[in-house]
ChimeraX commands (.cxc) that place a marker at each C-alpha (Angstrom):
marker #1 position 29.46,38.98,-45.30 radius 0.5
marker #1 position 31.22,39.69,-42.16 radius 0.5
marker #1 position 31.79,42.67,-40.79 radius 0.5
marker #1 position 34.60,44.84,-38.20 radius 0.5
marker #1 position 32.82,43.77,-34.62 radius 0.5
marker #1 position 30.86,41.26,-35.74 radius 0.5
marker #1 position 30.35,38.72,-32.60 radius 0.5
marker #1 position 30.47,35.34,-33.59 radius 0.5
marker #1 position 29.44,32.46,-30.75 radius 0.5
marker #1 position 30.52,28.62,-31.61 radius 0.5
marker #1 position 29.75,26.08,-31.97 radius 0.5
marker #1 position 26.17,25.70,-33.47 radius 0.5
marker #1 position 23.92,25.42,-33.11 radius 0.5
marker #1 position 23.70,28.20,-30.63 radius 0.5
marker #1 position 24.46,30.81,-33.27 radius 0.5
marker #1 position 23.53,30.02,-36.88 radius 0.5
marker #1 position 26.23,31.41,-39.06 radius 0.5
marker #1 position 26.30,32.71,-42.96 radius 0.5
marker #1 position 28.45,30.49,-44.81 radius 0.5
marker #1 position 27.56,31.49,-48.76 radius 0.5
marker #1 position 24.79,29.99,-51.50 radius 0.5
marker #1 position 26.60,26.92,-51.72 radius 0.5
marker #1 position 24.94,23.39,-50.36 radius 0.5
marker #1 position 25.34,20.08,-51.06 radius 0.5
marker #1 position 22.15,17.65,-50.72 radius 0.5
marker #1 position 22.67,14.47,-48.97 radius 0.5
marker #1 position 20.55,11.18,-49.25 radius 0.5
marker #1 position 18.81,11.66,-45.86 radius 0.5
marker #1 position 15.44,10.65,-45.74 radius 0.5
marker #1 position 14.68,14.14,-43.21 radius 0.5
marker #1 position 11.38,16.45,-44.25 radius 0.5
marker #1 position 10.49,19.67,-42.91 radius 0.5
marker #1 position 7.83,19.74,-41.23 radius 0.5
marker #1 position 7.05,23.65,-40.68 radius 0.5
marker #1 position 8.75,26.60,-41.57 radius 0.5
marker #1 position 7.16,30.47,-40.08 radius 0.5
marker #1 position 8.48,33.52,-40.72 radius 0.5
marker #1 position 8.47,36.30,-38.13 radius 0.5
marker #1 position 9.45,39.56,-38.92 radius 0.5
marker #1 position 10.31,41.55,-35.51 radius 0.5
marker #1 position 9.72,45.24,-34.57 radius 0.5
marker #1 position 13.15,46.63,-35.56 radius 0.5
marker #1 position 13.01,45.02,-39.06 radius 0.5
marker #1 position 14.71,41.87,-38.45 radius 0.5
marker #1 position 12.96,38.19,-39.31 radius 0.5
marker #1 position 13.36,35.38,-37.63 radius 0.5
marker #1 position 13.02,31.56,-39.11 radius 0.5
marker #1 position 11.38,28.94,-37.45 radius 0.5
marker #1 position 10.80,25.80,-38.21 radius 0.5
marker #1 position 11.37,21.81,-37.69 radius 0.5
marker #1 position 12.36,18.49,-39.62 radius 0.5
marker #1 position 11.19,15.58,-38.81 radius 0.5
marker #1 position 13.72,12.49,-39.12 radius 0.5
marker #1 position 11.46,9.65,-41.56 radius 0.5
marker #1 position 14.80,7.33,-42.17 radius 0.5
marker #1 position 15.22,4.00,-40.71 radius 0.5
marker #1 position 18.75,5.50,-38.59 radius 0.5
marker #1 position 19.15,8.52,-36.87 radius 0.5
marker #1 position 21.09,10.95,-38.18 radius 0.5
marker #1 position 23.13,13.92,-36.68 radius 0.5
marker #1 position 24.44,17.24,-37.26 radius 0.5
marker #1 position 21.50,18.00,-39.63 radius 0.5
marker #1 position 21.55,21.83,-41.65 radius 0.5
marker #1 position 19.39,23.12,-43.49 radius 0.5
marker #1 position 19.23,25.77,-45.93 radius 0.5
marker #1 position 16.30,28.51,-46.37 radius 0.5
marker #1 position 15.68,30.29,-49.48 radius 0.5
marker #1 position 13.47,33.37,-49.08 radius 0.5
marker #1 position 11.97,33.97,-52.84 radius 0.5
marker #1 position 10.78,36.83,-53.88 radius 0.5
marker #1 position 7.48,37.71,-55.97 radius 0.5
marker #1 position 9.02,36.82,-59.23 radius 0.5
marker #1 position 10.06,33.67,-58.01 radius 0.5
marker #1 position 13.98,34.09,-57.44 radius 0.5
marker #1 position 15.89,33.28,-54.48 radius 0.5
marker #1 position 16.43,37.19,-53.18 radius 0.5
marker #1 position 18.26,35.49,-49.97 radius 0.5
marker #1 position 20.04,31.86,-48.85 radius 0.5
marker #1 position 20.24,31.53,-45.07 radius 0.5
marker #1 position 21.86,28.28,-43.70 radius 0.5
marker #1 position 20.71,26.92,-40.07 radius 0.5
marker #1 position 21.73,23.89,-37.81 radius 0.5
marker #1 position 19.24,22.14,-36.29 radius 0.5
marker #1 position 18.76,22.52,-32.81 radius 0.5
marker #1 position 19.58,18.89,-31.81 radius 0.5
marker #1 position 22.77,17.20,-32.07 radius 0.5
marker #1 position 20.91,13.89,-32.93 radius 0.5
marker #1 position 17.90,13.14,-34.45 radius 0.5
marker #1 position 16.66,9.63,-34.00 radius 0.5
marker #1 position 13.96,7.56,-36.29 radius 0.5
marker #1 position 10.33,9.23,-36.01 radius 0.5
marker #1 position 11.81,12.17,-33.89 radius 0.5
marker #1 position 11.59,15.56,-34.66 radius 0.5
marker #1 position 13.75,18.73,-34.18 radius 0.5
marker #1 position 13.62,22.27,-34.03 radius 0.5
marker #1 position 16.04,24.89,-36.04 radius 0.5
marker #1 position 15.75,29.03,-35.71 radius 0.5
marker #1 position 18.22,31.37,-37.50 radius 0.5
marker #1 position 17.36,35.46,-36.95 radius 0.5
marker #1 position 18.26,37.40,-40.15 radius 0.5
marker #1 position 19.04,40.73,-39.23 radius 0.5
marker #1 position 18.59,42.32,-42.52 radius 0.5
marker #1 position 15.99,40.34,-44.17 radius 0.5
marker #1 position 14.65,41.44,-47.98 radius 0.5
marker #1 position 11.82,44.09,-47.46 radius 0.5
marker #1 position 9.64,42.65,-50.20 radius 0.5
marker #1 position 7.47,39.96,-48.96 radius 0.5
marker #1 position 9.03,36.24,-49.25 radius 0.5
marker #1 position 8.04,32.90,-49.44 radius 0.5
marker #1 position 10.72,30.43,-47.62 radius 0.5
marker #1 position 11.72,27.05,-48.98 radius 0.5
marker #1 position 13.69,24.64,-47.58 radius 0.5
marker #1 position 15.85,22.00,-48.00 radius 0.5
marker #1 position 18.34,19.69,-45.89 radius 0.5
marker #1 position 22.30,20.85,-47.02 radius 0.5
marker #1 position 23.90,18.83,-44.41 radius 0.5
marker #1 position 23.84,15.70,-42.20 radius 0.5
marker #1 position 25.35,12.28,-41.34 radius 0.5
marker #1 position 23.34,8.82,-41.13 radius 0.5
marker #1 position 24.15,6.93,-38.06 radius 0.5
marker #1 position 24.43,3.29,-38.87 radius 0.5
marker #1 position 25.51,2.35,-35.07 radius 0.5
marker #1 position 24.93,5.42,-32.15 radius 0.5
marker #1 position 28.87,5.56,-31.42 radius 0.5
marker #1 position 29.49,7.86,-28.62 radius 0.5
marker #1 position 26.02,8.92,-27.94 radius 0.5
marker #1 position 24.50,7.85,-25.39 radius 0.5
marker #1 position 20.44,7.51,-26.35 radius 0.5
marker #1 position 18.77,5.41,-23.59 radius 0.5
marker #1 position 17.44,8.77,-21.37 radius 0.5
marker #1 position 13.86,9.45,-20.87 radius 0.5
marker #1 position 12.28,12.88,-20.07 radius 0.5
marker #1 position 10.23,11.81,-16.59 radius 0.5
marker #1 position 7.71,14.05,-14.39 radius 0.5
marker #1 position 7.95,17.07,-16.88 radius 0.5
marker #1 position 5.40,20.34,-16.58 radius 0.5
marker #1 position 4.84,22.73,-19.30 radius 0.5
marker #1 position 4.22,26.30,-17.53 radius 0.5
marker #1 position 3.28,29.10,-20.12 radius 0.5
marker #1 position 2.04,32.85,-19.39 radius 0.5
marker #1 position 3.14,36.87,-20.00 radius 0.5
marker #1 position 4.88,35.74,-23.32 radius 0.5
marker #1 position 6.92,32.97,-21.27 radius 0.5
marker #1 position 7.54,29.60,-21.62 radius 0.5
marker #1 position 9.42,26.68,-19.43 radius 0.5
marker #1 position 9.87,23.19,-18.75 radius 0.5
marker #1 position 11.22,21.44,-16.23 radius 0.5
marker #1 position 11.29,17.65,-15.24 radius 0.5
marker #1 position 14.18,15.18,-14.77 radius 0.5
marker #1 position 16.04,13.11,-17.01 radius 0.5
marker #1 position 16.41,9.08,-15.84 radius 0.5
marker #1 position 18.66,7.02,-17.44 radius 0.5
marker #1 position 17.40,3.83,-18.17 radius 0.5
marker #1 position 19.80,2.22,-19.36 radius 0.5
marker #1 position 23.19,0.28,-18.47 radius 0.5
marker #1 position 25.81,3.20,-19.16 radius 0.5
marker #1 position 26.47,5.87,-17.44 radius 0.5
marker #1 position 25.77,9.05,-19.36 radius 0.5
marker #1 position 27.67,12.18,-19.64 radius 0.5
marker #1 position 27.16,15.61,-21.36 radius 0.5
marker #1 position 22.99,15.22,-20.98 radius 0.5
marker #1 position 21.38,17.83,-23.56 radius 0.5
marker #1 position 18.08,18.42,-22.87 radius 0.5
marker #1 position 15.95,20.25,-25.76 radius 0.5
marker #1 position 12.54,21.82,-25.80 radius 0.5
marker #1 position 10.51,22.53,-28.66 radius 0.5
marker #1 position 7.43,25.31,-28.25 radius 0.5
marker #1 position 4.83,25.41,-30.28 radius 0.5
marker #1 position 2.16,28.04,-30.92 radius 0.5
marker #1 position -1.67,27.95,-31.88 radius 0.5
marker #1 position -1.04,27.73,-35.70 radius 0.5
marker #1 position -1.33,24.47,-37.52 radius 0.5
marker #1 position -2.24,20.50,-36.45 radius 0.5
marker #1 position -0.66,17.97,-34.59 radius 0.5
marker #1 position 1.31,17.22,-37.51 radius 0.5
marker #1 position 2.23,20.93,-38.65 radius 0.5
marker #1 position 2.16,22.85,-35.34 radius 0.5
marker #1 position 4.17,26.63,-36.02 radius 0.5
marker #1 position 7.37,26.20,-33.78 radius 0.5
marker #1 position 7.45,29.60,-32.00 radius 0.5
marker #1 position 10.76,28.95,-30.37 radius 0.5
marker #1 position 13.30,25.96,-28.57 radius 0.5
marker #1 position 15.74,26.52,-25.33 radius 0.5
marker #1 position 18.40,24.15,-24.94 radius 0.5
marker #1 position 20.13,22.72,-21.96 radius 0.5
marker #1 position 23.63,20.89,-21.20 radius 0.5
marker #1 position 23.92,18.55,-17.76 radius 0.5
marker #1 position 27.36,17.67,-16.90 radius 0.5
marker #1 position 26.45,14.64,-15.20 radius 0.5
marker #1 position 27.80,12.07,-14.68 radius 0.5
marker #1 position 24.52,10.47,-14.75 radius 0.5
marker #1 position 24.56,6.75,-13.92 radius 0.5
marker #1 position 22.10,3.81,-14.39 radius 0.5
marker #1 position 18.72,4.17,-12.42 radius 0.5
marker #1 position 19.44,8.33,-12.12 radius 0.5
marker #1 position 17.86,10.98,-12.51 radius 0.5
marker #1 position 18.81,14.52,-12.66 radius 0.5
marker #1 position 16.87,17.62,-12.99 radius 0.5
marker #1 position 16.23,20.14,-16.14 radius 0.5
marker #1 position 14.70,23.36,-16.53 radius 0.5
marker #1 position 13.99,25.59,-19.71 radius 0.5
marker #1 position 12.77,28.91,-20.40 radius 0.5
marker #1 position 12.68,31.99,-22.39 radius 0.5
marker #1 position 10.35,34.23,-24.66 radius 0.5
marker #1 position 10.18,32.52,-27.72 radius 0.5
marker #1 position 9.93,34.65,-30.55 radius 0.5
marker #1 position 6.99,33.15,-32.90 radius 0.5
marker #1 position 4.56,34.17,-30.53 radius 0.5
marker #1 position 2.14,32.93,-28.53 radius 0.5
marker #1 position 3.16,29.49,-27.38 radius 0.5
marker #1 position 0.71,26.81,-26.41 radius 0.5
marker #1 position 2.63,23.24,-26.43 radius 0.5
marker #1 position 5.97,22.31,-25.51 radius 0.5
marker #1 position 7.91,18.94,-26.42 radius 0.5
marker #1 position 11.25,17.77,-24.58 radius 0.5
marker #1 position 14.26,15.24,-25.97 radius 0.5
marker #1 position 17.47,14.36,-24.49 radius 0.5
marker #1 position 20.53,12.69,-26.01 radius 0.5
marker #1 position 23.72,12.29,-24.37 radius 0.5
marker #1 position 27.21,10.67,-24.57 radius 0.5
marker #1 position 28.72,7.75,-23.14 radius 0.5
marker #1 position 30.92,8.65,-20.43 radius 0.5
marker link #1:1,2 radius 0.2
marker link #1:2,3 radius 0.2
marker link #1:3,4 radius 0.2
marker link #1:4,5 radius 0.2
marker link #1:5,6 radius 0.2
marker link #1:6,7 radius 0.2
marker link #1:7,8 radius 0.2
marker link #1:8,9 radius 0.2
marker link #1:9,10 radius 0.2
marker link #1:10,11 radius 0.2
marker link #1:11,12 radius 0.2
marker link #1:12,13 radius 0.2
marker link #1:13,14 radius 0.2
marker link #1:14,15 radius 0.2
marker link #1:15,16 radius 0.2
marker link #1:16,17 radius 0.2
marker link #1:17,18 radius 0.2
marker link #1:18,19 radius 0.2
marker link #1:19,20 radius 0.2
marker link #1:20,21 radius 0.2
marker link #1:21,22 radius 0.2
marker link #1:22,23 radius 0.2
marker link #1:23,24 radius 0.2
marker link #1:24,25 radius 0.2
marker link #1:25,26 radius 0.2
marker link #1:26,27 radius 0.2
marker link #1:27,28 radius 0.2
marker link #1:28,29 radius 0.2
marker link #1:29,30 radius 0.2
marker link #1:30,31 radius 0.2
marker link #1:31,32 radius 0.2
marker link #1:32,33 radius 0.2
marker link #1:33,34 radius 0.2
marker link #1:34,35 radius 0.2
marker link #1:35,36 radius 0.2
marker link #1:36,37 radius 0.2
marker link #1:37,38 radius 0.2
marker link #1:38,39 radius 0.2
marker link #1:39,40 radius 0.2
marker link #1:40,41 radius 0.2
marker link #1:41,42 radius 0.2
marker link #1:42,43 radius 0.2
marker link #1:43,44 radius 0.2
marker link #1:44,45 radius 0.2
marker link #1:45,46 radius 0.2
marker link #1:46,47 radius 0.2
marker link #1:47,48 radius 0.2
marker link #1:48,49 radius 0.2
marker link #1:49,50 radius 0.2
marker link #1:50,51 radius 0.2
marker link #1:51,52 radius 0.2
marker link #1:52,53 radius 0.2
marker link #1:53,54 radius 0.2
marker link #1:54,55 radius 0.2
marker link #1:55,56 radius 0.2
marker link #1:56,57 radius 0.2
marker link #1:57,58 radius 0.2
marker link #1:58,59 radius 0.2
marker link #1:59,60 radius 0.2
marker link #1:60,61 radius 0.2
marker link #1:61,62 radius 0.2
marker link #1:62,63 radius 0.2
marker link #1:63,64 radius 0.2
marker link #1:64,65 radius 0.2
marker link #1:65,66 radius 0.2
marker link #1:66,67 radius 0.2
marker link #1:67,68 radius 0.2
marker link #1:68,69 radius 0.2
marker link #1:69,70 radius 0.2
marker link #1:70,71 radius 0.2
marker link #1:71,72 radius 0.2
marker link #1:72,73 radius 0.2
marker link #1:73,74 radius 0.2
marker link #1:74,75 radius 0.2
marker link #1:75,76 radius 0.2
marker link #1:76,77 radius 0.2
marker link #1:77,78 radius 0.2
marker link #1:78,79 radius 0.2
marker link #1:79,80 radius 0.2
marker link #1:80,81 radius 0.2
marker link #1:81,82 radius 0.2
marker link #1:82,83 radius 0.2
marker link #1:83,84 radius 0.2
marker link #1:84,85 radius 0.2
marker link #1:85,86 radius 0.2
marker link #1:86,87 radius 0.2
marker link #1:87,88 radius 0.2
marker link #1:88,89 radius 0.2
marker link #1:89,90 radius 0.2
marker link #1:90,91 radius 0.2
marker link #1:91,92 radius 0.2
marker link #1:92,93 radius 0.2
marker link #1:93,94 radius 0.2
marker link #1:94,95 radius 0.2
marker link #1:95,96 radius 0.2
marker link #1:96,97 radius 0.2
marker link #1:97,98 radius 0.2
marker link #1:98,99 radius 0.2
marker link #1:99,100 radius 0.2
marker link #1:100,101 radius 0.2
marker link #1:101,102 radius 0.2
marker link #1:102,103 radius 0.2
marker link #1:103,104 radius 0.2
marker link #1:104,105 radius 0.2
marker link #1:105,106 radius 0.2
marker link #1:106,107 radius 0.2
marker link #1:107,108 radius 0.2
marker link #1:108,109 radius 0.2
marker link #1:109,110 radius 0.2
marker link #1:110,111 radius 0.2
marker link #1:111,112 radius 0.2
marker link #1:112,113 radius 0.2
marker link #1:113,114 radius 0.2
marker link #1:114,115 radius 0.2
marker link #1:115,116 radius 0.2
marker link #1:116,117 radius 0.2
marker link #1:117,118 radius 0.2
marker link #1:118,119 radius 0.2
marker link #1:119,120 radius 0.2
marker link #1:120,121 radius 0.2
marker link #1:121,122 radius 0.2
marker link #1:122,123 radius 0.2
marker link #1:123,124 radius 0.2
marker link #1:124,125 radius 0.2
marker link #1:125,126 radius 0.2
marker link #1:126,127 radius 0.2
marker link #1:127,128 radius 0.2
marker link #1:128,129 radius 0.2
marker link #1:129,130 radius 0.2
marker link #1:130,131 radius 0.2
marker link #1:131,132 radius 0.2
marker link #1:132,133 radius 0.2
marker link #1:133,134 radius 0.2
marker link #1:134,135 radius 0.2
marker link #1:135,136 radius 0.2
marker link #1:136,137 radius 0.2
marker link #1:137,138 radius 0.2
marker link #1:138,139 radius 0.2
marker link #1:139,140 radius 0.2
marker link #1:140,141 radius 0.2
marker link #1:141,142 radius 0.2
marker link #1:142,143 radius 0.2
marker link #1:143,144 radius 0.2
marker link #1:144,145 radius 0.2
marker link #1:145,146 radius 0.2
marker link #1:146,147 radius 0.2
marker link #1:147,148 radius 0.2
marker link #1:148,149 radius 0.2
marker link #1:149,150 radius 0.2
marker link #1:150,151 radius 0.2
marker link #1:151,152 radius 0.2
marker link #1:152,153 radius 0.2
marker link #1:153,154 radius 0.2
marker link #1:154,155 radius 0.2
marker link #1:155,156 radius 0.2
marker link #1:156,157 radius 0.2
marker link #1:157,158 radius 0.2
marker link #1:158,159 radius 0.2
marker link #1:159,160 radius 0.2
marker link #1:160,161 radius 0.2
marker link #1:161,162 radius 0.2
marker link #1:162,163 radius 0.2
marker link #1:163,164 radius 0.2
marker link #1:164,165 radius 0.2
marker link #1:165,166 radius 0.2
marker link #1:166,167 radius 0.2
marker link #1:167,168 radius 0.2
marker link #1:168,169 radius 0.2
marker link #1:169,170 radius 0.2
marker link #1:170,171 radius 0.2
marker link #1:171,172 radius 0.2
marker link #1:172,173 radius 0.2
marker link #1:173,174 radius 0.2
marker link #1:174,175 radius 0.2
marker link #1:175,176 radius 0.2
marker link #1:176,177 radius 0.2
marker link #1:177,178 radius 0.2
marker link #1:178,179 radius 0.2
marker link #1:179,180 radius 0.2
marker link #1:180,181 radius 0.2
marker link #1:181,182 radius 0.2
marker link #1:182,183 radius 0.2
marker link #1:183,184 radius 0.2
marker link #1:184,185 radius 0.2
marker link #1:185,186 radius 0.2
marker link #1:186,187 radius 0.2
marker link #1:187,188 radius 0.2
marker link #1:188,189 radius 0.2
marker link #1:189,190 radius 0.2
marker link #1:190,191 radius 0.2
marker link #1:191,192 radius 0.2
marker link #1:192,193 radius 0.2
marker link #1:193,194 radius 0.2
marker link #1:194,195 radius 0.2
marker link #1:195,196 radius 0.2
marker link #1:196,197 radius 0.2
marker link #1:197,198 radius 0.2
marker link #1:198,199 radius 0.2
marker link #1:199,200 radius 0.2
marker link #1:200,201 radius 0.2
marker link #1:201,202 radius 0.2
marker link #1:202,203 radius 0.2
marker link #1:203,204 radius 0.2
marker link #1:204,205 radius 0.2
marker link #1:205,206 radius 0.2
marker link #1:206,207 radius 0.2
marker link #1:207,208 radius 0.2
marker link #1:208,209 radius 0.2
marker link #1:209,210 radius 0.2
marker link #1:210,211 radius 0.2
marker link #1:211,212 radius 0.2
marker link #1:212,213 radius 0.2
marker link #1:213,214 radius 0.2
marker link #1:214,215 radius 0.2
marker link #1:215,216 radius 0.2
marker link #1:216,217 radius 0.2
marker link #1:217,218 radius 0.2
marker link #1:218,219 radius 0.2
marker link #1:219,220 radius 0.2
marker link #1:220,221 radius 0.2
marker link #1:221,222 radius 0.2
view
């Protein structure tokens, strides 16, 4: 429900928006990997999680939708969230948060389940041959940043470079690590074969504790 002064920022996924109960399931072959709920100081929750493409293509504009059930086992809540990446290609993974402002106050159980999303039988305009070179993870105080350079290696030249960091706190293994928080970045570019530009992500993620941080990069043709 919207409300008189509501801000609104689009496109996603920089601001997950409330669109209804409603969601369609589509033959993607995307899991989720982790899913933590957070609930803040001032009584709002935050959602944080990650899917993990297991297809043979990559697939893009992925949602997914979060159903916080209550002790008696009904759905007291539907929140819908992009994922953080534009793109997700074979064996990657990818990072999606959504803060719920005025979450149920009896305790929840999430579960979750891909509404939205397109298989990518050729790339089309993206632009995938970029690699994340000389990055460093710093984390301390509640912090976290990476920075490093994006190369293209590949014979196009690249525009639009987004850059996106997954952190990671102490819970779980390598396989199920808690995402505590991502940080996204666009480079105009133009970036041409052979190179490189340079990247840098922070902020306080809001999971906690962060220990690990994981970069991708997609881009578009220019």
């Amino acid at each position: 429900l919207l409300q008189i002064g509501q801000a609104l920022v689009l496109p996603p996924p920089a601001t997950p928006i409330f669109s209804g109960e409603s969601a369609t399931p589509v033959p993607l072959r995307v899991d989720v990997a982790t899913i933590q709920l957070v609930r803040t100081p001032v009584g709002s929750m935050w959602l944080l999680g990650e899917v993990v493409n297991n297809g043979d293509f990559a697939v893009a504009g992925l949602q997914v939708r979060i159903d916080l059930m209550g002790p008696e086992g009904a759905s007291l809540m539907s929140v819908p969230a992009w994922v953080a990446t534009g793109i997700v290609r074979t064996g990657e993974r990818a990072p999606f948060a959504v803060l719920v402002r005025e979450p149920p106050d009896a305790d929840v159980q999430p579960v979750v389940s891909i509404s939205g999303g397109d298989t990518l039988l050729e790339q089309g305009s993206y632009y995938l041959d970029l690699a994340v070179v000389d990055s460093d993870v710093t984390i301390g105080n509640g912090q976290a940043s990476v920075a490093g350079m994006v190369e293209n290696v590949g014979q196009e030249t690249a525009a639009a470079v987004t850059v996106v960091a997954t952190f990671y706190g102490a819970q779980g293994d390598d396989d199920h690590r808690s995402v505590s928080g991502y940080a996204q970045q666009t480079i105009d570019g133009p970036l041409a074969p052979g190179e490189r530009l340079p990247f840098e992500l922070s902020g306080t993620p809001p999971g906690g504790e962060t220990i690990d941080a994981s970069v991708v990069v997609y881009g578009r043709i220019q």
